[in-house]
C-alpha positions in Angstrom: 18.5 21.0 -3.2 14.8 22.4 -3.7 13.7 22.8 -7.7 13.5 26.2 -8.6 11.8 27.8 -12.2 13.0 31.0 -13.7 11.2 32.6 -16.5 12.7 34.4 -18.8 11.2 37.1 -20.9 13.9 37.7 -24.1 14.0 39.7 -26.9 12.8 38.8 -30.7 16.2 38.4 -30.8 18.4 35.8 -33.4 19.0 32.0 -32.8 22.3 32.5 -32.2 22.3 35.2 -29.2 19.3 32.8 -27.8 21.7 30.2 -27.6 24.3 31.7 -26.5 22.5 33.1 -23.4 21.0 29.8 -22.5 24.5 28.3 -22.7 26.4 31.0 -20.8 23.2 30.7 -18.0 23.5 27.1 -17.8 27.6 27.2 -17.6 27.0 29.9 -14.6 24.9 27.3 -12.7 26.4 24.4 -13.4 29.8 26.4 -12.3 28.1 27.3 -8.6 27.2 23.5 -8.1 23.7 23.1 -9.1 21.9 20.8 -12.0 19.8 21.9 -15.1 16.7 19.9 -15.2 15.7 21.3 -18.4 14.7 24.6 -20.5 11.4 25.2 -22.8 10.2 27.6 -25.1 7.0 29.1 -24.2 6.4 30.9 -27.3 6.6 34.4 -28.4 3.8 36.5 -27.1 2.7 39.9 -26.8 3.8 41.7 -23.8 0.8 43.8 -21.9 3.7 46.5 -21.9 6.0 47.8 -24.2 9.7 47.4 -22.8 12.7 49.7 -23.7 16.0 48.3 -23.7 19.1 50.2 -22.8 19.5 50.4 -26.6 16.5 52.4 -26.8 14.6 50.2 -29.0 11.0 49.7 -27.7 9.9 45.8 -27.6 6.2 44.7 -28.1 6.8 40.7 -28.6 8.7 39.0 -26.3 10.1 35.7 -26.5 9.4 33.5 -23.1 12.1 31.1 -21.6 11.6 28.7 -19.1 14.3 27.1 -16.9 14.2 24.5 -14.5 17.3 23.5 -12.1 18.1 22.4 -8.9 20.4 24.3 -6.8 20.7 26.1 -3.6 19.4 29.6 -2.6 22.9 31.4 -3.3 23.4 29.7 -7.0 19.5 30.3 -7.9 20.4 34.3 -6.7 23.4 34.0 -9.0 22.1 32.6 -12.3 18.8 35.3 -11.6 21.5 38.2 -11.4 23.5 37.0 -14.5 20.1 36.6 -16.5 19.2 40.6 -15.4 22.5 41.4 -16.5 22.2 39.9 -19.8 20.9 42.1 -22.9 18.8 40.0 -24.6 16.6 39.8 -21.3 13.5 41.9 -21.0 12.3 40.7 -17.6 12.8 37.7 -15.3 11.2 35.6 -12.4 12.4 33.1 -10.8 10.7 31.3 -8.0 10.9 28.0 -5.8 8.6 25.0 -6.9 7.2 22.7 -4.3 7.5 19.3 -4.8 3.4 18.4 -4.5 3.4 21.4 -7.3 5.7 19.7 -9.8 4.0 16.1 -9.5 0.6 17.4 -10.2 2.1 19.6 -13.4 3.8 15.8 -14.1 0.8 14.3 -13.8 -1.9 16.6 -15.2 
């Protein structure tokens, strides 16, 4: 199963909806056979464009997510459709990480 990364772009949102969207994402992957390697806060940062939710409400600050997991091309298209579908998401990206790529982050 290849490592994959998905970065999340989330609202200023509470700690509560945070946590709740990181469990219901890892629940959804876990479910479709793959393994959580681990999440990280990137920080809050300023976004080079302002977002509008469905809500309407216009988002400057957004509040960066990384996950890392190992699962197969079907589950990594699964937990990156249930992350769009989610509210408190402002953008997403997931992508495949290549194994000489994630030793040299390891190693600095």
């Amino acid at each position: 199963m290849p490592l994959y990364e998905m970065v999340m772009v989330c609202r200023m949102a509470e700690q509560q909806s945070m946590s709740l969207l990181l469990t219901q994402l890892s629940k959804t992957i876990l479910a479709e056979g793959g393994v959580i390697r681990g999440f990280t806060n990137l920080g809050d940062r300023v976004l080079t464009r302002n977002r509008t939710t469905e809500d309407g409400v216009h988002h400057g600050v957004g509040r960066f997510m990384q996950v890392q997991f190992y699962s197969s091309p079907s589950t990594k298209n699964v937990a990156e459709g249930f992350a769009r579908a989610s509210p408190e998401t402002l953008r997403v990206f997931a992508l495949k990480i290549k194994e000489d790529d994630y030793f040299r982050r390891i190693m600095g």
